[in-house]
N, CA, C, O and CB atoms as a CASP TS submission, in Angstrom:
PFRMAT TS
TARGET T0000
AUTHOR 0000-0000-0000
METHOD Language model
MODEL 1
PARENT N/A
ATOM      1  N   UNK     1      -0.340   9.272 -10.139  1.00  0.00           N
ATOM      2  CA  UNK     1      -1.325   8.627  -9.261  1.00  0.00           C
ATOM      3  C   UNK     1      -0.949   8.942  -7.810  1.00  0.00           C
ATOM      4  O   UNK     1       0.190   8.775  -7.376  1.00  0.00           O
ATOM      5  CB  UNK     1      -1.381   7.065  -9.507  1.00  0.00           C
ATOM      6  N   UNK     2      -1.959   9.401  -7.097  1.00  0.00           N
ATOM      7  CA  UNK     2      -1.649  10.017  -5.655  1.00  0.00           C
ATOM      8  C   UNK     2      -1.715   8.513  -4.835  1.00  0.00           C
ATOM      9  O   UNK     2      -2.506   7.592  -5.034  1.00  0.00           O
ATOM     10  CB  UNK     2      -2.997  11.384  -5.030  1.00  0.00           C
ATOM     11  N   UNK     3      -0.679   8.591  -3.914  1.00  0.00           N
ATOM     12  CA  UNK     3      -0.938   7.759  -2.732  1.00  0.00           C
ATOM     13  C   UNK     3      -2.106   6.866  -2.542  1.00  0.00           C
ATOM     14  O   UNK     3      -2.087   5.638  -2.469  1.00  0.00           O
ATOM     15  CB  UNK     3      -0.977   8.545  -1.732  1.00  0.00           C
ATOM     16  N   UNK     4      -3.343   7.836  -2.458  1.00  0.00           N
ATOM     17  CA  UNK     4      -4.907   7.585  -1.619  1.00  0.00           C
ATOM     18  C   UNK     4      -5.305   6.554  -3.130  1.00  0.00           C
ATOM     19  O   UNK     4      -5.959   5.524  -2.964  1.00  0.00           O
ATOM     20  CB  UNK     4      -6.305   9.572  -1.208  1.00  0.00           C
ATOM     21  N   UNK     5      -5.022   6.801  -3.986  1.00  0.00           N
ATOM     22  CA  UNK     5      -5.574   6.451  -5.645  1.00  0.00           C
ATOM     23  C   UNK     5      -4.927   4.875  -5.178  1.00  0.00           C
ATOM     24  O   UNK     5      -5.721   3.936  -5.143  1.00  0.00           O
ATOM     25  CB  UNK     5      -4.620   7.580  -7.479  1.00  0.00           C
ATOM     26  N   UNK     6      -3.637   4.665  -4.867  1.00  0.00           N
ATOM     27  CA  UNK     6      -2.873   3.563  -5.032  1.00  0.00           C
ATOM     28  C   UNK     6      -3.476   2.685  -3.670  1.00  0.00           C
ATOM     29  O   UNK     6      -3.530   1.469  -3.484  1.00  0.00           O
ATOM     30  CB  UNK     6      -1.153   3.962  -5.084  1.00  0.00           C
ATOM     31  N   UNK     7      -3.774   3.489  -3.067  1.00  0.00           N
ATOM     32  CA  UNK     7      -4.085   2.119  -2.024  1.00  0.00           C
ATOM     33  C   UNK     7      -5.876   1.779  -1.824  1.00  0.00           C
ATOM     34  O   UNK     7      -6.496   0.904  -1.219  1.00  0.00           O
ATOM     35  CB  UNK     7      -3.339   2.576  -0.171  1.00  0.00           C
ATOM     36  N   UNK     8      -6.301   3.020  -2.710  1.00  0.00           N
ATOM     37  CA  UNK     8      -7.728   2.323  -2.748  1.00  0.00           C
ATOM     38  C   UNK     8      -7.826   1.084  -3.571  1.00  0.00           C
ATOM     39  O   UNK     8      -8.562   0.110  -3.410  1.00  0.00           O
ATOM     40  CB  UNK     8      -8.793   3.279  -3.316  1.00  0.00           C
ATOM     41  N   UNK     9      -6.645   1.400  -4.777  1.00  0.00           N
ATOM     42  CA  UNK     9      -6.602   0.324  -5.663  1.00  0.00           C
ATOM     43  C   UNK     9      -6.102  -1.166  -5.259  1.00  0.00           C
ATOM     44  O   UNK     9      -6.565  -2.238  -5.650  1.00  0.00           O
ATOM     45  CB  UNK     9      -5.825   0.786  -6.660  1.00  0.00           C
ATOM     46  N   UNK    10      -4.748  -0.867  -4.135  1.00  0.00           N
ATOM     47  CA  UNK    10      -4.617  -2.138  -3.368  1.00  0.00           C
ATOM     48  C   UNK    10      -5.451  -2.775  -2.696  1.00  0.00           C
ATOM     49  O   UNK    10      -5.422  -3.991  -2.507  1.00  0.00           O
ATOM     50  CB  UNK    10      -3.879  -2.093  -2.629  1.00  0.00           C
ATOM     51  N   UNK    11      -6.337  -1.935  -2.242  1.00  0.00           N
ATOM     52  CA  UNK    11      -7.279  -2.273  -1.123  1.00  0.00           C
ATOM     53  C   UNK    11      -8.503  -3.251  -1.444  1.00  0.00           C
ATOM     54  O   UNK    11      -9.076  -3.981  -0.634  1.00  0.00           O
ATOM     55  CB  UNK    11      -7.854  -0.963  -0.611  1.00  0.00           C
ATOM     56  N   UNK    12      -8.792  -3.094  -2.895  1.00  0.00           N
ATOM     57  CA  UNK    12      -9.976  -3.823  -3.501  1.00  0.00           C
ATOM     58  C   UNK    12      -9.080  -5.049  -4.124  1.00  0.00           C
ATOM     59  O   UNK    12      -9.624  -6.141  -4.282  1.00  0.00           O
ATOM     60  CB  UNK    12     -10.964  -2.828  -4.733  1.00  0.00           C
ATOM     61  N   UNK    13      -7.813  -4.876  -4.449  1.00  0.00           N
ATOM     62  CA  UNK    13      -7.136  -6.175  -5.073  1.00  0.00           C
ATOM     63  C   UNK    13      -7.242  -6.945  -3.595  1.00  0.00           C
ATOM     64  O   UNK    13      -7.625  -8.112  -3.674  1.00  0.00           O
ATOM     65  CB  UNK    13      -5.297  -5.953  -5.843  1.00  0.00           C
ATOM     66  N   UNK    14      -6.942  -6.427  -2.221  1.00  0.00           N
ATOM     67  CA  UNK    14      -6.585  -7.174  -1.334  1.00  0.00           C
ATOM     68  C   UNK    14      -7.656  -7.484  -0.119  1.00  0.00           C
ATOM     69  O   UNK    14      -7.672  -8.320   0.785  1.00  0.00           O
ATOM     70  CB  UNK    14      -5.434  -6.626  -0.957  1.00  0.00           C
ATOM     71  N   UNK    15      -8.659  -6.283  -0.568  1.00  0.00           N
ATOM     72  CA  UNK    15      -9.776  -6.552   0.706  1.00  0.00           C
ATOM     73  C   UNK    15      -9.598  -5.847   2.003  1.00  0.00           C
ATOM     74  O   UNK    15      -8.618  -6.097   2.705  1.00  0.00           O
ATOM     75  CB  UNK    15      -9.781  -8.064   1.159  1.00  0.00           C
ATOM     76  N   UNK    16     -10.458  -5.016   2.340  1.00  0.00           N
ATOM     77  CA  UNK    16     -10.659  -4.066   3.383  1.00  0.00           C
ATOM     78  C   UNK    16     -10.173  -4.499   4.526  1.00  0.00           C
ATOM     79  O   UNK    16      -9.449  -3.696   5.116  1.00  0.00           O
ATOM     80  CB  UNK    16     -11.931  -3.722   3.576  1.00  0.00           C
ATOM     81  N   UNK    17     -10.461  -6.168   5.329  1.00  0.00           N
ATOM     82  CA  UNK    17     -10.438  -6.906   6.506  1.00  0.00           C
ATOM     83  C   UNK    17      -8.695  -7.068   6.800  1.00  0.00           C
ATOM     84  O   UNK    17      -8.153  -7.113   7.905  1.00  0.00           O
ATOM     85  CB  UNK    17     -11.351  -8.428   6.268  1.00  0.00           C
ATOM     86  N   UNK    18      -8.123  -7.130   5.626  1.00  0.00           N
ATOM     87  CA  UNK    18      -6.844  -7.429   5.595  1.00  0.00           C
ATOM     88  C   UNK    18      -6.008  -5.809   6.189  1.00  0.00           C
ATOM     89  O   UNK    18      -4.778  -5.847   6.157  1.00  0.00           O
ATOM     90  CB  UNK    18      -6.494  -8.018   3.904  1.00  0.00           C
ATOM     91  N   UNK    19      -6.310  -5.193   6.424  1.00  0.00           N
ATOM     92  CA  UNK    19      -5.178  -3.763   6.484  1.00  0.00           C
ATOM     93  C   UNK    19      -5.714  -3.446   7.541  1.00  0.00           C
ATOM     94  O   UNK    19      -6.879  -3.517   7.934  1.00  0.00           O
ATOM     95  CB  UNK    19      -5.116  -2.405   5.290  1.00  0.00           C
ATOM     96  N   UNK    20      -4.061  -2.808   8.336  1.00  0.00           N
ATOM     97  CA  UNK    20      -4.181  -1.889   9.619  1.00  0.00           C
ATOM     98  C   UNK    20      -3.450  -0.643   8.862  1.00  0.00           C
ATOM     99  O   UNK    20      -3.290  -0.446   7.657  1.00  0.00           O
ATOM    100  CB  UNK    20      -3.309  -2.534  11.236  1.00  0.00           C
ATOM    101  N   UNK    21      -3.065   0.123   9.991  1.00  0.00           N
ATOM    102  CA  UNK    21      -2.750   1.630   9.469  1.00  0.00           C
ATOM    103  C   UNK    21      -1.528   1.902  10.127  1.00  0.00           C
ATOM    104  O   UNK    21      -1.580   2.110  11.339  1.00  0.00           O
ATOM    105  CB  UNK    21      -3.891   2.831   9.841  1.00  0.00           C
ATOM    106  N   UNK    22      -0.447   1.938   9.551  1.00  0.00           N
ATOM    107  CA  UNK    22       0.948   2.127   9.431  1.00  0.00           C
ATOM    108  C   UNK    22       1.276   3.317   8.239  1.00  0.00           C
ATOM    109  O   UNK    22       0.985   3.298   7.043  1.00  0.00           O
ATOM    110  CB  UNK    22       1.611   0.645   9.076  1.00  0.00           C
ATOM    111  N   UNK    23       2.054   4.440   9.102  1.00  0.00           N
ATOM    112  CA  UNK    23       2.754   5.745   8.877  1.00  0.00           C
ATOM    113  C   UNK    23       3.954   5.018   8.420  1.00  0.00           C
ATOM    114  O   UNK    23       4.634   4.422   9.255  1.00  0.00           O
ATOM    115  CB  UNK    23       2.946   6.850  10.207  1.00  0.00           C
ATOM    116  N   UNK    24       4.322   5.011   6.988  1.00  0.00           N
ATOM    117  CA  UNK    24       5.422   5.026   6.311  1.00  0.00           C
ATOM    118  C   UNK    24       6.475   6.957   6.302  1.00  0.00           C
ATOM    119  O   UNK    24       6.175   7.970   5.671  1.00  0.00           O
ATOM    120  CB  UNK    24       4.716   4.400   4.702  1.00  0.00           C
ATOM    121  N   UNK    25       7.477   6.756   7.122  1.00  0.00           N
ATOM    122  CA  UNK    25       7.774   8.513   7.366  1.00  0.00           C
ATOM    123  C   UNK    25       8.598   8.740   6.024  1.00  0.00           C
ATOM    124  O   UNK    25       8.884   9.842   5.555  1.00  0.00           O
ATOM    125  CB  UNK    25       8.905   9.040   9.035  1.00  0.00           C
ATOM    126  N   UNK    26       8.841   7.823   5.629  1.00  0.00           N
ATOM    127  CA  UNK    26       9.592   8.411   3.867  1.00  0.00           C
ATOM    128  C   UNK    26       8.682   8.418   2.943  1.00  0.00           C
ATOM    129  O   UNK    26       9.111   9.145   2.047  1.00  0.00           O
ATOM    130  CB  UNK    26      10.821   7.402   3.051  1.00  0.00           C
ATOM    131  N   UNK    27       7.804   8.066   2.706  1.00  0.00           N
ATOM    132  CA  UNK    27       6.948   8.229   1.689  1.00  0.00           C
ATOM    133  C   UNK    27       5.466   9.109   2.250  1.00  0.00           C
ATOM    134  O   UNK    27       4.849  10.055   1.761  1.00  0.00           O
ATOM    135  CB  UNK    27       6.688   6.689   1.107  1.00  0.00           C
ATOM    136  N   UNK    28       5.265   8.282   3.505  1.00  0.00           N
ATOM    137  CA  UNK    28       4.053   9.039   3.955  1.00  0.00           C
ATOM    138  C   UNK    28       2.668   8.566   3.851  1.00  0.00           C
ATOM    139  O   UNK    28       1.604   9.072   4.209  1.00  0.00           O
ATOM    140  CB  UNK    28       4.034  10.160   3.321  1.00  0.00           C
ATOM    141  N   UNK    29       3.119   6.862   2.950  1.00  0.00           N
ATOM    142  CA  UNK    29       1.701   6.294   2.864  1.00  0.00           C
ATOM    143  C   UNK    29       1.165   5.850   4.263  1.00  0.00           C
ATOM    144  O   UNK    29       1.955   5.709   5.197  1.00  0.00           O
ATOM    145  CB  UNK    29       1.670   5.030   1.870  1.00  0.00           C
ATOM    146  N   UNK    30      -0.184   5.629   4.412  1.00  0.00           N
ATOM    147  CA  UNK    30      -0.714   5.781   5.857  1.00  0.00           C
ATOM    148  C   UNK    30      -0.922   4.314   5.774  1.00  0.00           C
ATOM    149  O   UNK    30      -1.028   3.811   6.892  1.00  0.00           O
ATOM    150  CB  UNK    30      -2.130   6.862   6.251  1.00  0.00           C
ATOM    151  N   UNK    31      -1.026   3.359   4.650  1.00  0.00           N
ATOM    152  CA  UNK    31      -1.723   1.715   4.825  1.00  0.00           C
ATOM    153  C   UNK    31      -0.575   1.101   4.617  1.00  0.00           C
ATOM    154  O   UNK    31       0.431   1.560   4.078  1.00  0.00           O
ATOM    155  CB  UNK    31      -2.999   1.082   3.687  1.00  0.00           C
ATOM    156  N   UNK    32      -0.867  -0.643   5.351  1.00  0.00           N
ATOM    157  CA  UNK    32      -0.264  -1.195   4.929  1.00  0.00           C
ATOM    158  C   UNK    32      -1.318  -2.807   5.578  1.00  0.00           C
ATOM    159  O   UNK    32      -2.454  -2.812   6.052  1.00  0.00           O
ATOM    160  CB  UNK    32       1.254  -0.669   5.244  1.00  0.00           C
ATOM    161  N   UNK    33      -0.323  -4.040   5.321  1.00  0.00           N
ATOM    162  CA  UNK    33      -1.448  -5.459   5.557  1.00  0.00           C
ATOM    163  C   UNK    33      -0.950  -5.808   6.742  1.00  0.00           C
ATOM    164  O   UNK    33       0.151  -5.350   7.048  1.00  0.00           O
ATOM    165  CB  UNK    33      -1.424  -6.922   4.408  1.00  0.00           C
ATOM    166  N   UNK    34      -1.591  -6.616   7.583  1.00  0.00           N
ATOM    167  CA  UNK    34      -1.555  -7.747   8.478  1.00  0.00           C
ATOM    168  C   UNK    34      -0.803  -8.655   7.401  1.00  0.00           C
ATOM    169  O   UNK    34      -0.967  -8.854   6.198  1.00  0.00           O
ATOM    170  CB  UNK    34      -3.125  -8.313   9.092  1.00  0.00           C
ATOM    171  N   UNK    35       0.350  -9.252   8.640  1.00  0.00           N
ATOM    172  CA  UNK    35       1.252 -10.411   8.381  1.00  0.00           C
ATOM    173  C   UNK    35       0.979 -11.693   7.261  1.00  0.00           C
ATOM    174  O   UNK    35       1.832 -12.530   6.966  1.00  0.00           O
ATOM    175  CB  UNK    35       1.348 -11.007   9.699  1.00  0.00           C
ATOM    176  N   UNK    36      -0.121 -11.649   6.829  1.00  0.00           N
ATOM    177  CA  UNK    36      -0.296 -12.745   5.933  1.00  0.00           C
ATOM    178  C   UNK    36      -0.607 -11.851   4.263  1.00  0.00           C
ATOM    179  O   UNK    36      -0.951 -12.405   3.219  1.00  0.00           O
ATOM    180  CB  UNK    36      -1.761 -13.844   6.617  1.00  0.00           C
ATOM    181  N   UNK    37      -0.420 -10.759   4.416  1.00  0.00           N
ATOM    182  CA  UNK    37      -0.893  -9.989   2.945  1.00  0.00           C
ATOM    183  C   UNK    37       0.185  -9.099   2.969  1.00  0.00           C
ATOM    184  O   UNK    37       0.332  -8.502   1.903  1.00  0.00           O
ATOM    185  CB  UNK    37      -2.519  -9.116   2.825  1.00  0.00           C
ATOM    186  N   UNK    38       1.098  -8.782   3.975  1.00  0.00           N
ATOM    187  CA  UNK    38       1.943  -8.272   4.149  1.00  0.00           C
ATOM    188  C   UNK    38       3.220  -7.765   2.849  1.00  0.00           C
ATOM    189  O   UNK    38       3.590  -6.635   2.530  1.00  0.00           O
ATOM    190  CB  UNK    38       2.171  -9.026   5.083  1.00  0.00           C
ATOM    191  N   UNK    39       3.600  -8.984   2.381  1.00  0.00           N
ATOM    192  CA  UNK    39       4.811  -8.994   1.199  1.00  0.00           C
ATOM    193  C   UNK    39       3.880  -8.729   0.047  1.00  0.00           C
ATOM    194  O   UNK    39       4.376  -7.784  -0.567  1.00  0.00           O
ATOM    195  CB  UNK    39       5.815 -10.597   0.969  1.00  0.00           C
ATOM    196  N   UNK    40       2.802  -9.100  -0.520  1.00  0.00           N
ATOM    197  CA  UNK    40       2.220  -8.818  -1.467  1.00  0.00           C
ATOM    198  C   UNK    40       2.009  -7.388  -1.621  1.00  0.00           C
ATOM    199  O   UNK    40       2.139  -6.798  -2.694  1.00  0.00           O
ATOM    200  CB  UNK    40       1.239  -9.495  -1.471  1.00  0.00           C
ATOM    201  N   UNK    41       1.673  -6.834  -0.493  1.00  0.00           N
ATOM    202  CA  UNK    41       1.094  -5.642  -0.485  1.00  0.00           C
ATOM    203  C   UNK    41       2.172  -4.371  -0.270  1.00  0.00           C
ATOM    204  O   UNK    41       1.911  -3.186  -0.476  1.00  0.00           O
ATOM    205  CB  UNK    41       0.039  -5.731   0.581  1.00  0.00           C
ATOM    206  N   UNK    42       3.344  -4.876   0.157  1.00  0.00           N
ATOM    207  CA  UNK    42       4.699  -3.930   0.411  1.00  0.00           C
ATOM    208  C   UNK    42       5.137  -3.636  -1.277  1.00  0.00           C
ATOM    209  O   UNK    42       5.463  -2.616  -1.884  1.00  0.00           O
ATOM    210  CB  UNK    42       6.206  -4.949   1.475  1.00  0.00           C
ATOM    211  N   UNK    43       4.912  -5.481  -1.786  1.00  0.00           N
ATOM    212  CA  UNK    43       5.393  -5.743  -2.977  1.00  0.00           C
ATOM    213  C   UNK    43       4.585  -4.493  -3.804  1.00  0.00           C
ATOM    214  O   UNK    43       5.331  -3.611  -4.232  1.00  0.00           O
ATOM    215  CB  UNK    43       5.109  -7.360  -3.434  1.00  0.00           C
ATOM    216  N   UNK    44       3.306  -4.353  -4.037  1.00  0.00           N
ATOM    217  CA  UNK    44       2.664  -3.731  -4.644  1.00  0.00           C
ATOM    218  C   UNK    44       2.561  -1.939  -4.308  1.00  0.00           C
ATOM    219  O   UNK    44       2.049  -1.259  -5.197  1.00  0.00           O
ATOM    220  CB  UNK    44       1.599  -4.508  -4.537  1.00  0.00           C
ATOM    221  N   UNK    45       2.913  -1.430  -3.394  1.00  0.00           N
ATOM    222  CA  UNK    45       3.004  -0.155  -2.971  1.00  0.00           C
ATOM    223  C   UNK    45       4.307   0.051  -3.496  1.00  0.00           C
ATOM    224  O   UNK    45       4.456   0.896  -4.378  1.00  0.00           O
ATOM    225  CB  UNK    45       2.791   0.108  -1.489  1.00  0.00           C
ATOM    226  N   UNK    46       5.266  -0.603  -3.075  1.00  0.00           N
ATOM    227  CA  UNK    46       6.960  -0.297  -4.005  1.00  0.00           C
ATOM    228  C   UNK    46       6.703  -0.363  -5.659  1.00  0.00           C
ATOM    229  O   UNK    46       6.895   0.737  -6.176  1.00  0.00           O
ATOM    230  CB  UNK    46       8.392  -1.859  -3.620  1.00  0.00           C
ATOM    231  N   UNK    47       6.385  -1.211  -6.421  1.00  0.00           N
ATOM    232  CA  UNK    47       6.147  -1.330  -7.480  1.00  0.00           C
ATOM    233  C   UNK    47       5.683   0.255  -8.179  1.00  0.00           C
ATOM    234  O   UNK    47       6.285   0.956  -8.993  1.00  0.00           O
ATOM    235  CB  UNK    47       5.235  -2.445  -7.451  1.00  0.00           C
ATOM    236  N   UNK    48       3.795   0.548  -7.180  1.00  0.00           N
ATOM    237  CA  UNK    48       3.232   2.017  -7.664  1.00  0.00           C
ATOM    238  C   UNK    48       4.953   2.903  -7.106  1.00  0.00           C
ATOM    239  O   UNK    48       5.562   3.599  -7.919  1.00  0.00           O
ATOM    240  CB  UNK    48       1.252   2.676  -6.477  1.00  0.00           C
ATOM    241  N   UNK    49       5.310   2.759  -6.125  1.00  0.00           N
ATOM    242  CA  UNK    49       6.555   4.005  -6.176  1.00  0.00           C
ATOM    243  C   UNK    49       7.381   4.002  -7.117  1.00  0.00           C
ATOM    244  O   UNK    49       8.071   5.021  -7.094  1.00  0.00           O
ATOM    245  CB  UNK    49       7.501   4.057  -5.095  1.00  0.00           C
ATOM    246  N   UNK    50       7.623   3.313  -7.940  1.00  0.00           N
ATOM    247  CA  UNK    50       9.009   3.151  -8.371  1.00  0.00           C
ATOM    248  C   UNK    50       8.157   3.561 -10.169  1.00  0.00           C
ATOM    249  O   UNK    50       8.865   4.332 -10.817  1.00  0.00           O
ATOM    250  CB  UNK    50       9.984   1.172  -7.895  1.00  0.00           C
ATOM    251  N   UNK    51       7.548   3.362 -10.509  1.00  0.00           N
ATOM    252  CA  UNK    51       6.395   3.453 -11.766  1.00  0.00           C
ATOM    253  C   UNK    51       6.117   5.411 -11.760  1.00  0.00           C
ATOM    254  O   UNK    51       6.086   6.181 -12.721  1.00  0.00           O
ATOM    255  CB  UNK    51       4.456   2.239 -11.181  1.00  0.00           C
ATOM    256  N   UNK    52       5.915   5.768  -9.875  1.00  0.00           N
ATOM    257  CA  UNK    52       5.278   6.946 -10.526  1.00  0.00           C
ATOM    258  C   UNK    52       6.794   7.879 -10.233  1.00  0.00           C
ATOM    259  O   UNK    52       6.665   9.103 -10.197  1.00  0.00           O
ATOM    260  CB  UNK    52       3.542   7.576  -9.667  1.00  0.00           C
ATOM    261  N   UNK    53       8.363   7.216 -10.005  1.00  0.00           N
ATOM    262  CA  UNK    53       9.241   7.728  -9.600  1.00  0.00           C
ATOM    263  C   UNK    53       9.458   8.326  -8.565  1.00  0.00           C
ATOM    264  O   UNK    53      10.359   9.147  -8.736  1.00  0.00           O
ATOM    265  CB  UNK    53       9.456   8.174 -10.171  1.00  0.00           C
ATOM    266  N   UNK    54       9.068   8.317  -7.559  1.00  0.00           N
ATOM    267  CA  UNK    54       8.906   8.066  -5.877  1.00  0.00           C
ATOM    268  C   UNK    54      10.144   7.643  -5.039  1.00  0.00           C
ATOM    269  O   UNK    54      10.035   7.460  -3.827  1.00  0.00           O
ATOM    270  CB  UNK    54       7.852   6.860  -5.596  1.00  0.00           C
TER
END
């Protein structure tokens, strides 16, 4: 599962209004949440890394 696949998928679990755009330079993902969706959503991008061996 590519990157773009994983965070469209976060994105509908978490809702469009919720995310700004943060450059992760080790992985390279481009999304991430505003402070209140924040841990859920770190939680859930580590999870897809570690699943697709990342």
């Amino acid at each position: 599962m590519s990157d773009q696949v994983a965070i469209d998928r976060i994105r509908g679990e978490f809702g469009e209004a919720r995310w700004c755009v943060v450059v992760d330079a080790e992985r390279g993902v481009i999304a991430y949440a505003d402070p209140e969706a924040a841990e859920e959503i770190v939680a859930a991008l580590n999870a897809h890394h570690a699943a697709s061996g990342e």
